[in-house]
N, C-alpha and C positions, 0 to 999 in steps of 0.2 A: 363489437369493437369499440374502444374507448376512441373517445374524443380527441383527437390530433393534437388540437391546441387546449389540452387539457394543464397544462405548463405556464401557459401565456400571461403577463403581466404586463401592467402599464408602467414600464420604467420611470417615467416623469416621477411616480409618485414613490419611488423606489433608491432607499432604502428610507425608512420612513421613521423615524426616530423623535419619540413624540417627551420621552424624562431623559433624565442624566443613568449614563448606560457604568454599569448596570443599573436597572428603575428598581426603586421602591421596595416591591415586591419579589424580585429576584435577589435582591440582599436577604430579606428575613427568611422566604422559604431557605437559601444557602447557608444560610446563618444557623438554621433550624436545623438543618440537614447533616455541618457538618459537625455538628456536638456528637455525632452518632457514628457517621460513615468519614473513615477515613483512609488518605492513600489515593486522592486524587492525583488527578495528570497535572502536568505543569499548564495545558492549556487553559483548565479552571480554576488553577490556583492565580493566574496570570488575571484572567477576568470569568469571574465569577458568574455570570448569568445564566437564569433558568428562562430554555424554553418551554411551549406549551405545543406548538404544530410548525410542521413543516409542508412545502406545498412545489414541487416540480425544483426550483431553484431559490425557494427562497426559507426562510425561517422566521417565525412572533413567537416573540418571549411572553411574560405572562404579565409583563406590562404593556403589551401589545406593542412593542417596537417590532417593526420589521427588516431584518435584515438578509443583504444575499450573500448566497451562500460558497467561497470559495474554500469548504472543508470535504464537504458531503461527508459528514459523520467519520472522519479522519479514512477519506479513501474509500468509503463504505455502500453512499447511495448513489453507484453511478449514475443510476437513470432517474436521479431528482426522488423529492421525498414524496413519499405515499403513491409512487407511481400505479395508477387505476389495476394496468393488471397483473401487479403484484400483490394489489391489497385485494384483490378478488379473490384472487388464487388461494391466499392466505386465510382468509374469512370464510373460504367453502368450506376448508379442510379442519376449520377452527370448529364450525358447526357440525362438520359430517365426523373426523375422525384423527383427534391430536396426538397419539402413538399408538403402536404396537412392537415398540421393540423394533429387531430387524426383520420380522417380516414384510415379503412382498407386497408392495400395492401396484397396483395399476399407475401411477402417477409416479410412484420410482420406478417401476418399469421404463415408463416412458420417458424422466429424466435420465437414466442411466443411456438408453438409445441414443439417446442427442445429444451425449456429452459423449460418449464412445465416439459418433459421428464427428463430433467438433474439436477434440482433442489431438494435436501431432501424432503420427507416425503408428507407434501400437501400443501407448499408453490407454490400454483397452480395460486393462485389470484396475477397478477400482472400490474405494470405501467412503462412507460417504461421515462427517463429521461434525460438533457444533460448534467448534473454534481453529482458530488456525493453529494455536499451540499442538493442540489434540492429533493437528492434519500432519504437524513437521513431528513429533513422537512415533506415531503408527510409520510413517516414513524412516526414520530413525531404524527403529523392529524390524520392517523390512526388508532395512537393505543388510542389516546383519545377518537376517536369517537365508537371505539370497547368496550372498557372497561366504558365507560362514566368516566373517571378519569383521572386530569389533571396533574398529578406530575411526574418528571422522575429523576431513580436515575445514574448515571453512572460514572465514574471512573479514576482517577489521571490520567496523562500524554497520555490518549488516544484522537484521533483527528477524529474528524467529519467532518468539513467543517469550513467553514467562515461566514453563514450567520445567524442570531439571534440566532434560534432556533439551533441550532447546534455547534456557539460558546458556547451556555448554556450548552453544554453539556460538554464543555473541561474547561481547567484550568481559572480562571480571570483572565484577563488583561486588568488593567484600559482602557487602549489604545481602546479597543473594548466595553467599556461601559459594566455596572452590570447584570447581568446572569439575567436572569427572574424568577418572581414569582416561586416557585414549582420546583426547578430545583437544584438534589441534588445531590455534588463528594464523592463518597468516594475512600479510598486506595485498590490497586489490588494488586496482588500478585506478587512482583520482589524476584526471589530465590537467586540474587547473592546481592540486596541492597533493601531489604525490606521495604514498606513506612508504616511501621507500626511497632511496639515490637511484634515478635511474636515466642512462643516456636522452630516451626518444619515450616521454611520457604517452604519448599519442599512439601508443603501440602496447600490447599483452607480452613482447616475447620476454622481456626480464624478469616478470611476475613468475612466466613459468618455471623459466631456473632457477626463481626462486624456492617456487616448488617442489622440483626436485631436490634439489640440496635441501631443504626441510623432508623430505621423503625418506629421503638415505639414512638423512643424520637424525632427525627427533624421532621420527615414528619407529613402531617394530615393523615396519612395511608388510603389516595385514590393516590398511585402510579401506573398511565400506564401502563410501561415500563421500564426494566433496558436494557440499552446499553451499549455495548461495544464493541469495538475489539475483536478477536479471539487472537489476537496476534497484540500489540503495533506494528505498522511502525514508526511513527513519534518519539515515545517515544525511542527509540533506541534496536528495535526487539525484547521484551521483553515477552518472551514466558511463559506462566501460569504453574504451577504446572498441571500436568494429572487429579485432580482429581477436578479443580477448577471449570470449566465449568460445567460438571454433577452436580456436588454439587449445583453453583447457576441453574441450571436450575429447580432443583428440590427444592428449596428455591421458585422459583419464581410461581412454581406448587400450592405449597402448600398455598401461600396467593396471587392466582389469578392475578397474573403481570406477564404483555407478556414476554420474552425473544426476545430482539430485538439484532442480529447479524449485526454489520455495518462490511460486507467485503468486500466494496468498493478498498480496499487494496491488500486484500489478498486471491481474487478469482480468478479464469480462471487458477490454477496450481499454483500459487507461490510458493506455501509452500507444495506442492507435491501431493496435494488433490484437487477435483474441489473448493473446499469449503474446508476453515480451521474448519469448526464445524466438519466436518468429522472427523477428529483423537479426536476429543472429543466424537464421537458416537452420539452428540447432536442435534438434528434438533428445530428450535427457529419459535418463532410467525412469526417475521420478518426479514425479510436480504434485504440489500441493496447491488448491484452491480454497479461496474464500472471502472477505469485505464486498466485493463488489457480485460477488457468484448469486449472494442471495439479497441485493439491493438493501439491507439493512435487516433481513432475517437470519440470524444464527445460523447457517449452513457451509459446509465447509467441506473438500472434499482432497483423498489423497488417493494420484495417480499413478499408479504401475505400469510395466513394460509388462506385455503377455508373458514374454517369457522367461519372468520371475515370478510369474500369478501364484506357485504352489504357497509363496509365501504370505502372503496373505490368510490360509489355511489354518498355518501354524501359528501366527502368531497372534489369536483371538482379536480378531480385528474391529469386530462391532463393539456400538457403543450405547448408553441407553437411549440419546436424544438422536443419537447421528439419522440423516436417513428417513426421520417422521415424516409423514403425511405434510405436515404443513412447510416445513422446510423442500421438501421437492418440488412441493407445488411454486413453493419461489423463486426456487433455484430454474426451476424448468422454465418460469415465466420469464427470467434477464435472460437466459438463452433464446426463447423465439421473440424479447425484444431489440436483442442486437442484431436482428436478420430484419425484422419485420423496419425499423429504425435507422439503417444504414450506419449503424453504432462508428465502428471502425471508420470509416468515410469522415463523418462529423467529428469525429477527433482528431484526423489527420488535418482537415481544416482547422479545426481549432487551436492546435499544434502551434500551425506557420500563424496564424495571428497573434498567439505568448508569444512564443519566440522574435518574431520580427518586433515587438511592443520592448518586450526585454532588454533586445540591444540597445533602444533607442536612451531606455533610461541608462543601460549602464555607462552610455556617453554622457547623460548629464548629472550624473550623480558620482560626485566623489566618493562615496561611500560604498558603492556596487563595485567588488573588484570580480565578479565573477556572475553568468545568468547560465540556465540550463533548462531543458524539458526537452519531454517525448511524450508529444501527445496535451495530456490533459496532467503530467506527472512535471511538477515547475519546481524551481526554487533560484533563490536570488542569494547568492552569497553576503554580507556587509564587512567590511575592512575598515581599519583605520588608516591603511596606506594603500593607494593599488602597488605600489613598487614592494612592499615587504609583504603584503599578504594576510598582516595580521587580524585575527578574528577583533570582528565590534559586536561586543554580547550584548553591551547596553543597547548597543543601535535596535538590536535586535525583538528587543523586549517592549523599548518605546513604538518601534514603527508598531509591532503589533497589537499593545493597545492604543496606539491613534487613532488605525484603521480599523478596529474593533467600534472606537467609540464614535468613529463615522455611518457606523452599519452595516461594517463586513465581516461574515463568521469564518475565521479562518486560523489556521496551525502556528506554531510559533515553534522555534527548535533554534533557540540558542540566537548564534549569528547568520543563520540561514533563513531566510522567510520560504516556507513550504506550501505549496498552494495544490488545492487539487477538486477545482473546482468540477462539480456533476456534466456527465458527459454529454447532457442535451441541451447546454445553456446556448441561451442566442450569440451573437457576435455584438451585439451593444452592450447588453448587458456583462459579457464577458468584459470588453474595455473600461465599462464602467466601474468594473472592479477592480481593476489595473490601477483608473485613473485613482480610485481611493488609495489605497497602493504608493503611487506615487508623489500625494500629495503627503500623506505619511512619513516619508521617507524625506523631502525637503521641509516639513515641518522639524522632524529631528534633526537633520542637519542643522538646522537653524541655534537650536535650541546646546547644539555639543559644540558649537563656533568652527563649521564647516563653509 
């Protein structure tokens, strides 16, 4: 058994910023780097630094600053970086046996038992994957070959992946070439900036007439599947009215389209639940896992209803990497650490102390017209007015690198600050990151004549 306080840090000394960030050497390797690779994220185009290790909740660049961590690898290591026994697990299977294709091992065996065990309802039927795009595509295959119907509808500002099938499911941009045949957006429920005119924002039932009337009138009413998020990441945390998910779930009941859950995002604990369908009470056709499944190892998994299993059959499901040895043995290991950890419990606490933290700024801050999270899943809206609503992009760029160059690793998304800090951080160390956070935030102000 690994060491308990195998995590533990001396905050005082924390976050420990020893050059001008990025240091030195994180410039030239970046420098070095991107003559070659291009097509970074905006997080590194924003600030550039290269690290070298990571360590429970924290992260050293290669100038040896150390910074904590309010990213976890964008959503990724829930349970802190290099957690003992994921990197065991990982290092057996590194030395003993790094693939065989889809054959059985003992250790997907056993991941497969305990993810059958821990998954909603009868989502028994599964495949196992190395990215999440891969996990919402085989889902995609699925539910067409389940339903014999090719059309799918899903929803504004939520994010699937990058490949064909999965860009179709998110916003257009040119840049990515035109959505495919049968592939349909509509608006979801935002209760602080709704993408629709609707009476009672705080409520799913408009959405759904919205949907039908998009049902009747765009589609040829053979729809699939409706996907979506449990809960926007990408989009900037943007959590559903309570009554939304029931609702479409039982829209999608009643004229035979699967309910497909992509919580590639926001599974293994984020949001306080093994599963964000949980707080919705909703168990869906299909779910797809992954970021937090294998704590930073490429594993990734998409979940069936038994009794759509045949489909999976048909539609060559395996893949080369999906499945290895070393990926199960990761994946298996963030499952018996959210049992062994009280994963869920620690997040719910951790939850009400963002949240209560968040209010407190959005009263002192002119610039907050909006705070939200579930769990460990946060984000802070920034405005130029709270009366008009309007997005502060700058705001949003500056706060982020301020608080970057104070020694916090963490997401940037426009006029949204996205945060998603590792699931086993302490409650000092959490606040401590807030407080940088916030001091970010009235430095820009300062600086825009707020």
């Amino acid at each position: 058994m690994y060491d308990k306080d195998w995590a533990k840090v001396d905050l005082d000394t924390l976050p420990n910023v020893k050059t001008e960030l990025p240091g030195p050497k994180s410039k030239e390797y970046h420098a070095r780097a991107s003559k070659i690779m291009k097509g970074y994220s905006g997080q590194v185009k924003l600030f550039p630094v290269v690290f070298e290790s990571g360590k429970g909740c924290t992260m050293t660049d290669v100038d040896g600053n150390e910074y904590i961590d309010f990213s976890s690898g964008i959503y990724v290591t829930n349970y802190g970086h290099c957690h003992p026994k994921v990197s065991e697990a990982v290092a057996k299977y590194a030395h003993q046996l790094m693939n065989c294709h889809d054959f059985t091992t003992e250790v997907k065996m056993l991941l497969l038992e305990k993810l059958a065990e821990t998954t909603m309802g009868d989502l028994n039927s599964i495949q196992l994957y190395d990215s999440g795009t891969t996990a919402v595509e085989a889902g995609l295959r699925a539910a067409r070959v389940a339903t014999g119907k090719s059309e799918f509808i899903s929803f504004w500002r939520d994010f699937h992946g990058k490949s064909m099938g999965s860009v179709g499911l998110a916003v257009s941009n040119p840049s990515q070439g035109l959505r495919p045949p049968g592939f349909f957006l509509a608006p979801r429920p935002d209760t602080y900036r709704p993408q629709m005119p609707v009476k009672n924002p705080n409520s799913g039932k408009e959405y759904i007439d919205f949907l039908e009337n998009m049902y009747v009138n765009q589609t040829t009413q053979q729809v699939a599947a409706v996907v979506l998020e449990p809960i926007q990441g990408w989009g900037g945390t943007i959590i559903p009215p309570d009554d939304f998910i029931p609702l479409l779930s039982d829209w999608c009941k009643e004229k035979d389209i699967l309910l497909f859950a992509d919580e590639v995002l926001t599974c293994m604990g984020r949001t306080g639940k093994t599963f964000a369908m949980e707080h919705y009470n909703t168990t869906p056709d299909i779910m797809t896992l992954g970021k937090g499944f294998g704590n930073g190892f490429p594993v990734t998994a998409m979940c069936l209803s038994d009794k759509y299993s045949d489909a999976l059959e048909k539609i060559s499901a395996s893949s080369s990497y999906g499945g290895n040895p070393m990926a199960c043995a990761a994946a298996l290991a963030c499952l018996e650490i959210m049992e062994e950890e009280n994963i869920n419990e620690r997040v719910t606490h951790l939850g009400e102390l963002f949240n209560t933290r968040m209010e407190k700024m959005k009263a002192e801050h002119p610039i907050i017209g909006d705070v939200r999270g579930k769990g460990c899943l946060l984000g802070i809206e920034l405005v130029k007015d709270k009366a008009t609503k309007e997005p502060l992009d700058i705001a949003g760029k500056m706060v982020y690198q301020k608080a970057f160059e104070k020694g916090l690793a963490w997401i940037p998304a426009g006029h949204i600050l996205r945060m998603s800090p590792p699931l086993i951080m302490e409650d000092d160390m959490a606040m401590k990151g807030m407080d940088m956070i916030d001091e970010a935030i009235f430095e820009t102000e300062k600086e825009l004549g707020y």
